[in-house]
C-alpha positions in Angstrom: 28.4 4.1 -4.1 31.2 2.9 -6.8 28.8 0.0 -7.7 26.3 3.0 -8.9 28.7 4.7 -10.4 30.1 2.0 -12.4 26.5 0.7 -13.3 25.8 4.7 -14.7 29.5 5.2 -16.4 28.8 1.7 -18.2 25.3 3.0 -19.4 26.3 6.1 -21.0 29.8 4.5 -22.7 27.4 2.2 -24.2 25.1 5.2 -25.3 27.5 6.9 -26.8 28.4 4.0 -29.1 24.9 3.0 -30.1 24.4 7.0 -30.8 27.5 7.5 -33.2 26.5 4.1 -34.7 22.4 5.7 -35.1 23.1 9.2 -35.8 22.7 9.3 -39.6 19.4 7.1 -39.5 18.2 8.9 -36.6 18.4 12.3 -38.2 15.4 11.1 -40.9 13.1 10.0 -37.8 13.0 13.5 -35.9 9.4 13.0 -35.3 9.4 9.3 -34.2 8.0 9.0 -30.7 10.1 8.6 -27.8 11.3 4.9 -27.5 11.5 4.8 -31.2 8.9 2.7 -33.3 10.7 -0.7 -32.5 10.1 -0.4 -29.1 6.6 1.4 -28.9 3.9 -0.9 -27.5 0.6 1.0 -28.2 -0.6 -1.0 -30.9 -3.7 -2.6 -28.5 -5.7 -0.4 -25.6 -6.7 -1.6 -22.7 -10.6 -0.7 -21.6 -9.5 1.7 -18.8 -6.7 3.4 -21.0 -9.4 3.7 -24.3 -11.8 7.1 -23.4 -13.9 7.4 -25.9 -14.1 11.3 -27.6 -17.4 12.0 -26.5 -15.9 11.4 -22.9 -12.4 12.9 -22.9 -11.7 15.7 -21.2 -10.3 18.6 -23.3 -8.5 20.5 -20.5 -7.6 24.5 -21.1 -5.6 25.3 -23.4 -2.5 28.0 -21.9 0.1 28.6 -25.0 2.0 26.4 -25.1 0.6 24.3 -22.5 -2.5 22.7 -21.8 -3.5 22.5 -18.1 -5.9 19.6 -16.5 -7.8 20.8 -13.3 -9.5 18.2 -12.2 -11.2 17.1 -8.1 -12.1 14.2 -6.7 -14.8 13.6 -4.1 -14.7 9.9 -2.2 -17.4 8.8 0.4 -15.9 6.0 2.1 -17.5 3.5 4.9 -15.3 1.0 6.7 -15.9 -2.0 9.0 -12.0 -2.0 10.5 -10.9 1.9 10.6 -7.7 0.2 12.8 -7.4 -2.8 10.7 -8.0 -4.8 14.2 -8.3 -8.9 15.2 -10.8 -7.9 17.4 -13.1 -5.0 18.5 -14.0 -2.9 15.3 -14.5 -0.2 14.6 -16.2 1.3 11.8 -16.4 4.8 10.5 -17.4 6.8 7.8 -14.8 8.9 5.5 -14.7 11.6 3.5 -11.7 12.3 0.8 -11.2 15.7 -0.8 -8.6 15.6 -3.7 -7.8 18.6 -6.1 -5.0 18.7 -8.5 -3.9 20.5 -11.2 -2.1 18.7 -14.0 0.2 20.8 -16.8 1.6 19.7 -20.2 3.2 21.2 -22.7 2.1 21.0 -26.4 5.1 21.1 -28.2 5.9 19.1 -31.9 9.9 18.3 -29.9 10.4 18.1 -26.1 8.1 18.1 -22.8 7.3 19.6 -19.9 5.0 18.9 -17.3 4.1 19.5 -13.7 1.4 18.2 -11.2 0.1 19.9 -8.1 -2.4 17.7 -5.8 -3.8 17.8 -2.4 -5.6 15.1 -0.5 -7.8 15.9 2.5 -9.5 13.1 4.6 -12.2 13.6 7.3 -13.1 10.7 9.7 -16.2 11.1 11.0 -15.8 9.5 14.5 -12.5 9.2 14.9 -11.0 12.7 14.2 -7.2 11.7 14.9 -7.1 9.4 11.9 -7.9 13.3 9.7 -5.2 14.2 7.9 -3.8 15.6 4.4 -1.7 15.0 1.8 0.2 16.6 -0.8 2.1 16.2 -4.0 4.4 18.8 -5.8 6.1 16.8 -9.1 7.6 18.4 -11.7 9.1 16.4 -15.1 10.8 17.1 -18.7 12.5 15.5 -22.1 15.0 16.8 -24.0 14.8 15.2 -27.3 18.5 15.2 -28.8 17.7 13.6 -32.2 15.3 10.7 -33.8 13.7 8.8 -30.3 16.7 9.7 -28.1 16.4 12.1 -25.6 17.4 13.1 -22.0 14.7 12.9 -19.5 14.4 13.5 -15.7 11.7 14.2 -12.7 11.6 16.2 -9.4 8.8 15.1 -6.6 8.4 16.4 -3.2 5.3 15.2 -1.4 4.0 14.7 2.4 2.2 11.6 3.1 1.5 8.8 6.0 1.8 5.4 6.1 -2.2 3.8 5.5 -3.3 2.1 8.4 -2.9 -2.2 7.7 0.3 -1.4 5.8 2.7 -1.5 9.0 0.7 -4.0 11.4 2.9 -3.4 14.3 1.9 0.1 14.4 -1.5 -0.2 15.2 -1.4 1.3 18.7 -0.3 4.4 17.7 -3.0 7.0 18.0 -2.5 8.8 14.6 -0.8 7.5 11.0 2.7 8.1 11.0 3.6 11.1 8.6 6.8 11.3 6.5 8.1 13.8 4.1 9.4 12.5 0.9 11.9 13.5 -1.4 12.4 11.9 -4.7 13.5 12.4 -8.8 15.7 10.5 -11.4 17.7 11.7 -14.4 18.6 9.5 -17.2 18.9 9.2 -21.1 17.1 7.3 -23.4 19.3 6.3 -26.4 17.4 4.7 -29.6 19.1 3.4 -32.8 17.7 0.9 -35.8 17.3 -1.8 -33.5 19.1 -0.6 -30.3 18.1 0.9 -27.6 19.6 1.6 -24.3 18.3 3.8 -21.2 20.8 4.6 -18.4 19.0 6.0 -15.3 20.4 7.4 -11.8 17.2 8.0 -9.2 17.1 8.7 -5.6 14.2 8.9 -2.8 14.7 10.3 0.5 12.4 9.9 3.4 11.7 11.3 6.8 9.4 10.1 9.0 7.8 11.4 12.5 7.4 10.5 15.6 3.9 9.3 17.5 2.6 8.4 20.6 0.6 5.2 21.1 -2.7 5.2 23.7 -0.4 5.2 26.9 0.9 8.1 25.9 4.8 6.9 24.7 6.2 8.1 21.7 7.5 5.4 19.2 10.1 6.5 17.8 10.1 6.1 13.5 13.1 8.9 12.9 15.1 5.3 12.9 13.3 5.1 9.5 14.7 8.2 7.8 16.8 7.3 5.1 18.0 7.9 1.7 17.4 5.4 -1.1 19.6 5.6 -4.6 19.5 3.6 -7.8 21.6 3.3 -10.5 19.8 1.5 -13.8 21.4 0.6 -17.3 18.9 -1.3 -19.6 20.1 -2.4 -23.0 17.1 -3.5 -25.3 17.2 -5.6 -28.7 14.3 -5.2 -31.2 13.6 -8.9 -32.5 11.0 -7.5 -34.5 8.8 -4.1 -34.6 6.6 -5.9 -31.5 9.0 -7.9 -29.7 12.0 -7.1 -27.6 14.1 -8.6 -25.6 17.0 -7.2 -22.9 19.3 -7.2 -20.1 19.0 -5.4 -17.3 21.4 -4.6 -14.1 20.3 -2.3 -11.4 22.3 -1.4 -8.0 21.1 0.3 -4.9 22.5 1.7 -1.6 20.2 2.3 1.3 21.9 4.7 3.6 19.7 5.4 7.5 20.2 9.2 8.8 20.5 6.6 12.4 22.2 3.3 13.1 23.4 3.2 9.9 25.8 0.5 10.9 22.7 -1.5 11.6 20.8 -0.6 8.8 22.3 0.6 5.9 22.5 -1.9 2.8 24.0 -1.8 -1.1 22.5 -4.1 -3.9 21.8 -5.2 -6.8 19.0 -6.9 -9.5 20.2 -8.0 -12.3 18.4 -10.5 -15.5 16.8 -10.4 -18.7 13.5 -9.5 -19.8 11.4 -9.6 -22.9 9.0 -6.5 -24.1 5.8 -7.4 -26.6 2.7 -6.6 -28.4 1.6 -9.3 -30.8 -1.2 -8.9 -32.9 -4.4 -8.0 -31.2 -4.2 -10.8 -28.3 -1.4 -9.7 -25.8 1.0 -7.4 -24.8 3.2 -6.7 -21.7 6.6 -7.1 -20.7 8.2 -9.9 -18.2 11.4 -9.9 -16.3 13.6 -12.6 -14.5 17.0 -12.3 -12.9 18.9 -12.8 -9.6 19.0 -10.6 -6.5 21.5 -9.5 -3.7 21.4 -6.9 -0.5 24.3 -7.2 1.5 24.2 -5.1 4.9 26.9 -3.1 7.0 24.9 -5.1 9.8 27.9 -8.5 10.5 24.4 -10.2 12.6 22.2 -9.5 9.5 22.4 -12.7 6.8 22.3 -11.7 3.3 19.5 -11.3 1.5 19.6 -12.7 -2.0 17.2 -15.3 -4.3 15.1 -15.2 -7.8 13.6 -12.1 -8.9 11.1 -11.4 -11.3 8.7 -8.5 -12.5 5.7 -8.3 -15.0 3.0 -7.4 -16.4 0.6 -8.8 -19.2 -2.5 -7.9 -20.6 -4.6 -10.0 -22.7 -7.7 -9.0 -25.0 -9.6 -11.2 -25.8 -12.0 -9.0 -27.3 -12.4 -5.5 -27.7 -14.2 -4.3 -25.0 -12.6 -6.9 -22.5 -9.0 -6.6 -21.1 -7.6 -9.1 -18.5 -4.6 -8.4 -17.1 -1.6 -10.6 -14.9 1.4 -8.6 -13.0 3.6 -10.2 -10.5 7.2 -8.9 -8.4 9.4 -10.7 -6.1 12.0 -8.5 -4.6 13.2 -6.9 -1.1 12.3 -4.2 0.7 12.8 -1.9 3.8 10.6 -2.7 7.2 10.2 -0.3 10.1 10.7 -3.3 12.4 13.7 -3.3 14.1 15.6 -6.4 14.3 15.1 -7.2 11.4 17.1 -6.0 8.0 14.0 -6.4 5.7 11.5 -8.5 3.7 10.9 -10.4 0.5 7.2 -9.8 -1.1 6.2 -12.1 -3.6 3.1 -10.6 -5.3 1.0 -12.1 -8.0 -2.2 -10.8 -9.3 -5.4 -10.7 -11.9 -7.7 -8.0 -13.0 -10.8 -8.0 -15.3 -12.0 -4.9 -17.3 -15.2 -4.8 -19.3 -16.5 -2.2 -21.1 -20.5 -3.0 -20.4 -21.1 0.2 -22.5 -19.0 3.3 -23.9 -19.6 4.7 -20.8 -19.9 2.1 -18.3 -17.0 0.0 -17.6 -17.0 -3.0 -15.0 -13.7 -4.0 -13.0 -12.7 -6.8 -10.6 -9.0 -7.4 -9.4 -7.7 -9.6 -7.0 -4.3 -10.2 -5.5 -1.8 -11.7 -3.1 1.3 -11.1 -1.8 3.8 -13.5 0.4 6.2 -11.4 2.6 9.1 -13.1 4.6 10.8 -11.3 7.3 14.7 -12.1 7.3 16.1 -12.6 10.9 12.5 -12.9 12.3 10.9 -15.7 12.8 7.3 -13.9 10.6 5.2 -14.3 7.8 2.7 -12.3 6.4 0.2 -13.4 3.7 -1.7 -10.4 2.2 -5.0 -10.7 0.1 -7.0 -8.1 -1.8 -9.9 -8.2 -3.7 -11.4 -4.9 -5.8 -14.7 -4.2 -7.1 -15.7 -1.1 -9.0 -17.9 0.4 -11.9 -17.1 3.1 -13.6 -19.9 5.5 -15.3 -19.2 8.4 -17.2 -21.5 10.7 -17.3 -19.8 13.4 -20.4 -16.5 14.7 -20.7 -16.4 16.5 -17.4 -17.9 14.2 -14.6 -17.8 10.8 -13.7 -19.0 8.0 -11.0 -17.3 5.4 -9.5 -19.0 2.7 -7.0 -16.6 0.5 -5.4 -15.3 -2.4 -3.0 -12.8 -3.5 -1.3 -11.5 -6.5 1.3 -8.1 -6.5 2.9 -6.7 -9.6 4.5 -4.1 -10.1 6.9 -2.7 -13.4 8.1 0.5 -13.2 10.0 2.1 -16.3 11.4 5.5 -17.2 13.4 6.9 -16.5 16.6 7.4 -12.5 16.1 3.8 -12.6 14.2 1.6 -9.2 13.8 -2.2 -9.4 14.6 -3.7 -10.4 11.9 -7.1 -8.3 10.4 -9.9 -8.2 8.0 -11.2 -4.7 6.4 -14.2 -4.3 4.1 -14.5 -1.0 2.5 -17.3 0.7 0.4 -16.7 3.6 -1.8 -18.3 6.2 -3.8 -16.6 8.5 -5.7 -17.1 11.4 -7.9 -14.7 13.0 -10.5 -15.2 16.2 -11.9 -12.6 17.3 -14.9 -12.4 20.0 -17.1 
């Protein structure tokens, strides 16, 4: 806890300086956008972000506000409902989700809110039938110029997809968890300046299940509370390039066996925002990381780190796009203090016409257990088409292949799913 406090008190000392030093320019930029012009990076579109006006949705106006409603219909067929080696199972899905999105329209300041609901029907194998549900609710307070206060609140109930935690295939239902999460932080802009502080926290608790024999397997071991503290200071080389440094601590605290589980860390580096011309934009990130556990048995887990995102146009109406993360996280296995995912992937977007866009996507991700003697190699492949029929209803047509190959002597069965979706979107 004193390394996120540190990290937080040493973000907003350094805000306060950059502010004092900004205050007189800032006051003639009242109406920049947040993150100030040096640092905006909106100059290119991608295909799925452009919608053209004949498309958009308008939503209903409210005052001040303007609300979205908006409901999403999915048809899903599966080859691998349990994400199995061996003896398949197909089935047949079908994926109700409402939600109803709010926004203010304000000249200074925002507030928004979401509400959504997701219900899913299987058609033969009615234990896999659940629903979700979001509640999230956000704001900024702009101060003066591009600086402003911002924060978010999101409670939501979920459960862990089937193929995401292997080793819990022989339970007889998903696992469902109830999550609690938000951030508050300030955003603090000068000429060429900028620097965010920003102190977040999720909270998780998890149920228990009962595999085919009958056993429960207990997952309240997984209930824990996650917080971050961030401080980002950014340089503006020029009005499209950035560059900055970044460190960001963590604590991982377990409501149970905390002395086996609970962990504090850190990621810490430098990292480089752009958009030149009409080619490229993104932002890339390297740095070092550390998680050292309460656990004496449990080796410390610390190595590279990198996170990023780029997006390349090479013409209007095609956008092709690179992201890739290395960093640790949490495992429900226990035994085992966590793993190290290295993910790297490429998508292809292509606007066939204004209202027909084509998408493929593909990636891969390398996760290495510490203390167990497993590896996991993860690859995903997406096809879709996207057709817009007006501003209120759209089709999607989709595909999708998971693969799992797990090796080492505490190895998971591996699996391969094929999916096939059809989706429509109605928005007002």
């Amino acid at each position: 806890m004193a390394r996120l406090v540190k990290t937080l008190l040493a973000g907003l000392a350094l805000s306060a300086v950059i502010q004092g030093a900004s205050l007189g320019t800032a006051m003639a930029q009242d109406e920049a956008a947040p993150g100030g012009s040096e640092f905006r990076r909106d100059r290119n579109l991608s295909v799925q972000q452009r919608v053209p006006e004949a498309y958009r949705s308008l939503g209903v106006k409210w005052g001040g506000f303007t609300a979205w409603p908006r409901v999403q219909v999915d048809l899903e067929s599966t080859d691998n409902v349990f994400y199995t080696p061996s003896n398949k199972q197909s089935d047949l899905i079908v994926r109700v989700r409402p939600e109803l999105g709010l926004k203010s329209n304000w000249s200074r300041h925002r507030l928004g809110a979401l509400a959504r609901v997701g219900a899913s029907y299987y058609a033969d194998h009615n234990d896999e039938s659940n629903t979700e549900w979001l509640l999230n609710g956000s704001g900024r307070y702009d101060i003066v110029g591009a600086t402003n206060l911002f924060g978010s609140y999101t409670v939501n109930q979920g459960y862990d997809q089937r193929g995401e935690e292997p080793s819990l295939a022989r339970a007889v239902e998903p696992v469902k968890y109830f999550g609690q999460s938000g951030d508050l932080g300030v955003d603090v802009v000068g000429n060429r300046l900028r620097v965010i502080g920003k102190a977040s926290f999720q909270k998780l608790d998890y149920d228990n299940v009962r595999d085919f024999d009958g056993n429960i397997i207990d997952q309240n071991h997984r209930d824990r509370t996650e917080t971050r503290g961030l401080v980002r200071g950014e340089y503006a080389v020029s009005p499209d390039t950035s560059v900055y440094l970044y460190y960001e601590a963590n604590q991982r605290e377990y409501d149970r066996f905390g002395a086996l589980r609970d962990s504090d860390g850190y990621d810490a580096g430098i990292g480089a925002s752009f958009d030149l011309s009409r080619l490229v934009r993104g932002e890339v990130q390297v740095g070092q990381y550390k998680q050292s556990y309460e656990n004496g048995s449990y080796s410390d887990a610390k190595g590279s780190s990198y996170r990023g995102k780029v997006e390349w146009f090479p013409t209007q109406l095609t956008t092709v796009g690179f992201h890739g993360s290395r960093a640790v996280y949490e495992t429900p296995e226990i035994g085992s203090s966590g793993y190290v995912s290295s993910v790297l992937g490429v998508s292809v977007d292509h606007e066939l016409r204004r209202n027909i866009i084509l998408s493929a996507a593909y990636s891969r991700a390398d996760n290495e257990y510490n203390e167990f003697d497993r590896e996991d190699e993860r690859a995903r492949v997406d096809l879709a088409v996207r057709y817009r029929m007006n501003r209120k209803v759209a089709i999607v047509g989709g595909y999708t292949y998971n693969d799992l190959s797990s090796s080492g002597a505490q190895q998971v069965p591996s699996y391969k799913n094929n999916t096939l979706k059809l989706s429509l979107t109605v928005a007002y």
